[in-house]
C-alpha positions in Angstrom: 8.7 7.2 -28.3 7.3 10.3 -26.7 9.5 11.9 -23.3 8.3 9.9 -20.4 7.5 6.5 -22.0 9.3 3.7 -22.1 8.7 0.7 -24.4 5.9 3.1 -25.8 3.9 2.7 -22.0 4.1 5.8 -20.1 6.9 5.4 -17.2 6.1 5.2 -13.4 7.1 7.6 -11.3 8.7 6.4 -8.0 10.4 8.3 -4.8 13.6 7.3 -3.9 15.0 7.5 -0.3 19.0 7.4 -0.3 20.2 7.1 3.1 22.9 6.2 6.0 23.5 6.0 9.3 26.9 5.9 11.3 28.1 2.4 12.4 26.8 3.2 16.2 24.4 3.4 17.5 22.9 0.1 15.6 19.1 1.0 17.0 18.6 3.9 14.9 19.1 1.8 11.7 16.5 -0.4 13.2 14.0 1.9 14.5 14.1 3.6 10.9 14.0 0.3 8.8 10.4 -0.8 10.9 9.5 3.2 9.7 10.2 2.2 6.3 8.9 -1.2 6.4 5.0 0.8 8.1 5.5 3.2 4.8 5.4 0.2 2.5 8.6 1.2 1.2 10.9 -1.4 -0.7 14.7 -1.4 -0.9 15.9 -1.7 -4.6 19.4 -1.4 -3.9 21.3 -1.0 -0.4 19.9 1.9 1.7 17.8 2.8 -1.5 13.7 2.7 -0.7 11.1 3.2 -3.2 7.6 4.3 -3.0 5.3 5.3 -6.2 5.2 8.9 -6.1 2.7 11.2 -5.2 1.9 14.0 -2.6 0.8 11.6 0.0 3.9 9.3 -0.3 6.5 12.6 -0.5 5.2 13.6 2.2 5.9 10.2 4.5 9.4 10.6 3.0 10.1 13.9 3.9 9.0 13.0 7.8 11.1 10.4 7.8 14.1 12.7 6.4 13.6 14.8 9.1 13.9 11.5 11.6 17.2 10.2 10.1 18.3 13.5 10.1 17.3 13.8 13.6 19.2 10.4 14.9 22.5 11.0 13.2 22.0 10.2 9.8 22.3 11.2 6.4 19.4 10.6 3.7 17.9 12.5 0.0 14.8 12.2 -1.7 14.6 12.2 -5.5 12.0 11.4 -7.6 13.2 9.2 -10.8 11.9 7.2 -13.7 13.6 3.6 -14.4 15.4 3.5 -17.5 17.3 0.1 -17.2 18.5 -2.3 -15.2 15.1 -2.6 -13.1 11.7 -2.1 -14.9 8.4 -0.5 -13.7 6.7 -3.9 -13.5 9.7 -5.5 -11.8 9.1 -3.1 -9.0 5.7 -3.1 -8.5 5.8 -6.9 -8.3 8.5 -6.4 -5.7 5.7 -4.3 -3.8 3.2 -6.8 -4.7 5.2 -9.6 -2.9 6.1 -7.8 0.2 2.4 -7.3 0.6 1.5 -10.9 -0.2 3.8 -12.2 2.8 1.9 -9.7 5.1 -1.7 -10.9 3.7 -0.6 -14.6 4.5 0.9 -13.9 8.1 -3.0 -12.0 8.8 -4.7 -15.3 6.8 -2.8 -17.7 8.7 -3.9 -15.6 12.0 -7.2 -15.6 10.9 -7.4 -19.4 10.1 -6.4 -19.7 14.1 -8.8 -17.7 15.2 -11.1 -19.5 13.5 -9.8 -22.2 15.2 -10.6 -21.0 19.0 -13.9 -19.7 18.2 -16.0 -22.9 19.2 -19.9 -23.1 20.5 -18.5 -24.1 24.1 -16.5 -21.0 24.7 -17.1 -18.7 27.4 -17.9 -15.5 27.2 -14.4 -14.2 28.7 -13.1 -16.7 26.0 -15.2 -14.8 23.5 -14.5 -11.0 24.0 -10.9 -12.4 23.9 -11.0 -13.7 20.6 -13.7 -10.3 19.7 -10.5 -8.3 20.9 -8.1 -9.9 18.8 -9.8 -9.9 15.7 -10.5 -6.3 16.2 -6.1 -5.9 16.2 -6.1 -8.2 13.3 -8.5 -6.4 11.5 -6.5 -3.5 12.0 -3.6 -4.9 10.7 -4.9 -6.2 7.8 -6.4 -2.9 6.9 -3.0 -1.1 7.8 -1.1 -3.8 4.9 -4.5 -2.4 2.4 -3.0 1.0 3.2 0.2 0.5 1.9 -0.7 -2.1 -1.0 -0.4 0.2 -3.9 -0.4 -2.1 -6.9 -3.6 -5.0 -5.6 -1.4 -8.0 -4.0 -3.3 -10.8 -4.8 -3.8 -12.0 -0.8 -6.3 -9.6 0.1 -9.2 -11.2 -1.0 -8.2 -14.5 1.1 -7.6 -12.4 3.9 -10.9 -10.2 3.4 -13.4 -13.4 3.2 -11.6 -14.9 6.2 -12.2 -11.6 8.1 -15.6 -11.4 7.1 -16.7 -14.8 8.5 -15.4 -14.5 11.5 -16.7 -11.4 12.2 -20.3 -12.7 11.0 -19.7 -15.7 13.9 -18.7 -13.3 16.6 -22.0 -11.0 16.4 -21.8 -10.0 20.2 -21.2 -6.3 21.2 -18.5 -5.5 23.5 -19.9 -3.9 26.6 -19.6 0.1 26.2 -18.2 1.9 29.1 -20.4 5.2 30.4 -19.0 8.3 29.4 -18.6 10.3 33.0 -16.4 12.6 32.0 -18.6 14.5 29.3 -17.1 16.9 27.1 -14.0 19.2 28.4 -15.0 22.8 29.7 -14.7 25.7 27.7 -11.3 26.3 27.1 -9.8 29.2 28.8 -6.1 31.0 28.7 -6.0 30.6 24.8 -5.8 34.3 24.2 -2.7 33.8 22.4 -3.8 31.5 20.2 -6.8 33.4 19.4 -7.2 35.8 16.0 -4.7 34.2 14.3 -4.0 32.5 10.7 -2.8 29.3 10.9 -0.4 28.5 8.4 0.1 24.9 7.1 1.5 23.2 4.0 0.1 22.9 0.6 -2.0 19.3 0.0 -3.6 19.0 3.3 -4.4 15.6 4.4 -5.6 13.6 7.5 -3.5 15.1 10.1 -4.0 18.8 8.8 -7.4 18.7 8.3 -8.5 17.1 11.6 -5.8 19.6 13.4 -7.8 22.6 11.8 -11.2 21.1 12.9 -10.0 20.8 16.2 -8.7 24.7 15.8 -11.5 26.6 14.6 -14.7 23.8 16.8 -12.5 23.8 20.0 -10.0 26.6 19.9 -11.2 29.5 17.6 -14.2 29.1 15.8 -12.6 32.7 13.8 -9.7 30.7 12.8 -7.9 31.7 9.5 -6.2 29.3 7.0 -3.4 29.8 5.0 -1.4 27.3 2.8 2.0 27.9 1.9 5.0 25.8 0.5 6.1 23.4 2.6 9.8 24.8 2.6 11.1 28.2 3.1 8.1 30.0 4.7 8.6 32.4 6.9 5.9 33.5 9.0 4.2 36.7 9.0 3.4 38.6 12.2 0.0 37.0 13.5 0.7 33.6 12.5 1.1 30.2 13.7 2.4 27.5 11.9 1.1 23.7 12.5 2.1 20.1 10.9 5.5 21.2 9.1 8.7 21.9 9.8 9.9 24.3 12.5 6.2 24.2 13.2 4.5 25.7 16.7 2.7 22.9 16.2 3.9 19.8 14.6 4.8 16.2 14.8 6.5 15.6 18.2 8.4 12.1 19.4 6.1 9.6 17.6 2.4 11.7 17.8 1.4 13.2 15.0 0.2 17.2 15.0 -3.8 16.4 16.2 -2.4 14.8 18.7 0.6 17.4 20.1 -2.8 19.7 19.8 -4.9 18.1 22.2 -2.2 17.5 24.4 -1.0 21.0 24.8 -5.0 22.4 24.7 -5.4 20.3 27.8 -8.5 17.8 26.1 -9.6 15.6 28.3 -12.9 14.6 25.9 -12.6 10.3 25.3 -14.4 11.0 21.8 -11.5 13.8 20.8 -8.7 11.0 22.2 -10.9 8.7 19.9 -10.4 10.2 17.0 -6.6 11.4 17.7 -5.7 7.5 17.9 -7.9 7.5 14.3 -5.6 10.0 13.1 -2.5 9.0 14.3 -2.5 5.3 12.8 -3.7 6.9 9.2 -0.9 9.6 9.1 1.6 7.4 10.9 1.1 4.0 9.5 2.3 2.7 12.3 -1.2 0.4 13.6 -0.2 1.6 17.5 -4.2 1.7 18.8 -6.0 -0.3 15.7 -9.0 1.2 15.9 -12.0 -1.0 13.9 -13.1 2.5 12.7 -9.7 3.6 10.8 -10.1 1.9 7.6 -13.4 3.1 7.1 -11.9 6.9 8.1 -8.8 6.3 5.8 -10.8 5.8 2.7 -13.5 8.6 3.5 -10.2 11.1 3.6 -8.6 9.7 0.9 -11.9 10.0 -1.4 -12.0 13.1 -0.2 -8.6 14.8 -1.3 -8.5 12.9 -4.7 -12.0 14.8 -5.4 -10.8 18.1 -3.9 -7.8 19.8 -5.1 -8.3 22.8 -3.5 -6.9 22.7 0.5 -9.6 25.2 1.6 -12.3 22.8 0.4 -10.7 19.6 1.9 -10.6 21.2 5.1 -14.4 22.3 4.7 -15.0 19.0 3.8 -13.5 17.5 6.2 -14.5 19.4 8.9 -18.4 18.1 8.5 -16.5 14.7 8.5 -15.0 14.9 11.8 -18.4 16.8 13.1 -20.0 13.5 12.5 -17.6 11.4 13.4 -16.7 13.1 16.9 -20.6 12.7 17.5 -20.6 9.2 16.7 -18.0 8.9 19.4 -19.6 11.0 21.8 -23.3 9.3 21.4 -21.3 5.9 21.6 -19.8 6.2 24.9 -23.2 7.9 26.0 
C-alpha cells in the first residue's frame, strides 16, 4: 500500500472545522450552524464539520473562522485523511443524504406549484407562481452548489423544474432603466496608481472586485497575488477580499459588494451582478437570482481551466463585460 491509499484506493482529502462557542449568547451557535449548514458542511462528530478539500472549500472555512472568531468563539481548520473509525465512502454518503433531504423539500415544492398552475388562473395569479419558481429555482441550484458527490435527487428535482418552467412561458414585465449608468467617478485620487493586492486562487468575488477596479475605478490598475496570511503591504498598495483588508468582506456582503457601496454605484446592472456574486461566494441564496447558476458554473469552469490568477482575472473580466451588458440592454 502506497502513502495516501487506503484499502489500495487513494484516500479523500477532507477539511475539518473544530470549533466552540461559550454557553451565552445561544444565537451565535445558531447563526453559525445555518453558515455551515449554506457551506454544505456535515458534522462527523460534535462541533467537528467536514467539507472535501480544496481551495474553494478552505477558503469558505477560513471566512467562517474569522466569524466564530469574531462572535466569541473558538474554532481550527485541519486538513486530514480518515484512517478508521469512519471511511471515505461513509462520509460522502453522509453528504449525499443531507443533499437528498434538500432535493425532496424543492421536489415536493415543485409538485405544489405544479399544483396552482391551472388554465383559469389570472395573470396576477401567474407572475405569482412565475416569482416563486424563480426562488425555488434558486434554491435548488444553491443545494447543486454544495452537492459535491451527485445526490441522487437532482434529477427529480431538475425534470420537475423544467416542466414547469416550459408551462409558464410568459415574460415578466421589465422595468425601464431611468437611471442609466452612474457618472464618472470623481474624488478617487487615492485609489488611483495603485496595485491591488489579493490572495492567491482568485475566484468569484476577487475576480468581479478587480473588474469593477480597473472598468470603473482605474482602468491602470495593478494586480498582485500574495499569500493569503502574513502579507504585509508595500507602500502603494491596497489590499481587497482578505484579511485585514481595505477592502473586504463586511457584516454579511461580500468584497464586490463593500466596493460598490463605498465607490458610490448607483448603476441597477452593477447591483445586478453584485447580488450574482454575493449568493455564489456566500452560499447563502439571499436575492436568488435565475442568472446565478448559469454564472456559478461559467466561473467555476473557468478557474479549474486557469491556474494562473492573472489569467482568471483576464478571463473573467470579458465575462463580467458581457454579462454587465446583458443587464444593462435588459433593463433598456
Amino acid at each position: 500500500m502506497t502513502n495516501g491509499e487506503i484499502g489500495g484506493q487513494p484516500a479523500a482529502r477532507w477539511l475539518l472545522l473544530i470549533h466552540q462557542f461559550p454557553a451565552k449568547p445561544a444565537y451565535q451557535r445558531v447563526k453559525i450552524w445555518r453558515r455551515l449548514q449554506a457551506l454544505g458542511a456535515v458534522a462527523i462528530k460534535n462541533a467537528v464539520y467536514a467539507l472535501p478539500a480544496d481551495d474553494q472549500t478552505q477558503e469558505d472555512f477560513e471566512w467562517l473562522l474569522k466569524e466564530i472568531g469574531e462572535g466569541g468563539g473558538e474554532a481550527l481548520i485541519c486538513e486530514a485523511r480518515l484512517i478508521d473509525g469512519l471511511s471515505d465512502d461513509q462520509v460522502r454518503a453522509m453528504f449525499n443524504a443531507a443533499r437528498d433531504v434538500d432535493y425532496e423539500e424543492s421536489a415536493r415544492e415543485a409538485r405544489a406549484l405544479g399544483q396552482e398552475l391551472r388554465p383559469e388562473i389570472s395573470p396576477a395569479a401567474r407572475a405569482d407562481l412565475r416569482a416563486k419558481l424563480a426562488r425555488l429555482k434558486a434554491r435548488a441550484a444553491q443545494t447543486v452548489a454544495i452537492d459535491f458527490f451527485g445526490a441522487n435527487g437532482r434529477e427529480a428535482v431538475d425534470g420537475l423544474l423544467t416542466a414547469l418552467e416550459a408551462r409558464l412561458m410568459e415574460e415578466d414585465a421589465m422595468e425601464p432603466d431611468r437611471t442609466g449608468l452612474s457618472s464618472a467617478i470623481e474624488g478617487f485620487d487615492p485609489l488611483l496608481g495603485r496595485v491591488w493586492v489579493t490572495r492567491r486562487g482568485v475566484h468569484v468575488d476577487r475576480i468581479a472586485s478587480a473588474w469593477l477596479i480597473r472598468r470603473f475605478i482605474d482602468t491602470d490598475a495593478r494586480f498582485k497575488f500574495v499569500p493569503g496570511k502574513g502579507y504585509r503591504p508595500e507602500d502603494g498598495e491596497l489590499r481587497f477580499d482578505m484579511f485585514e483588508a481595505e477592502f473586504t468582506h463586511e457584516g454579511d456582503r461580500c468584497t464586490f459588494e463593500v466596493l460598490l457601496t463605498k465607490a458610490g454605484f448607483k448603476d441597477p446592472a452593477l447591483t445586478a451582478i453584485a447580488e450574482i456574486v454575493h449568493d455564489i461566494d456566500l452560499k447563502d441564496a439571499k436575492f436568488g437570482r435565475e442568472e446565478t447558476s448559469g454564472i456559478a458554473h461559467l466561473v467555476a469552469g473557468l478557474a479549474s481551466a486557469q491556474p494562473d490568477d492573472a489569467t482568471r482575472i483576464e478571463r473573467g473580466g470579458a465575462l463580467f463585460d458581457d454579462l454587465y451588458e446583458y443587464f444593462r440592454r435588459k433593463r433598456a
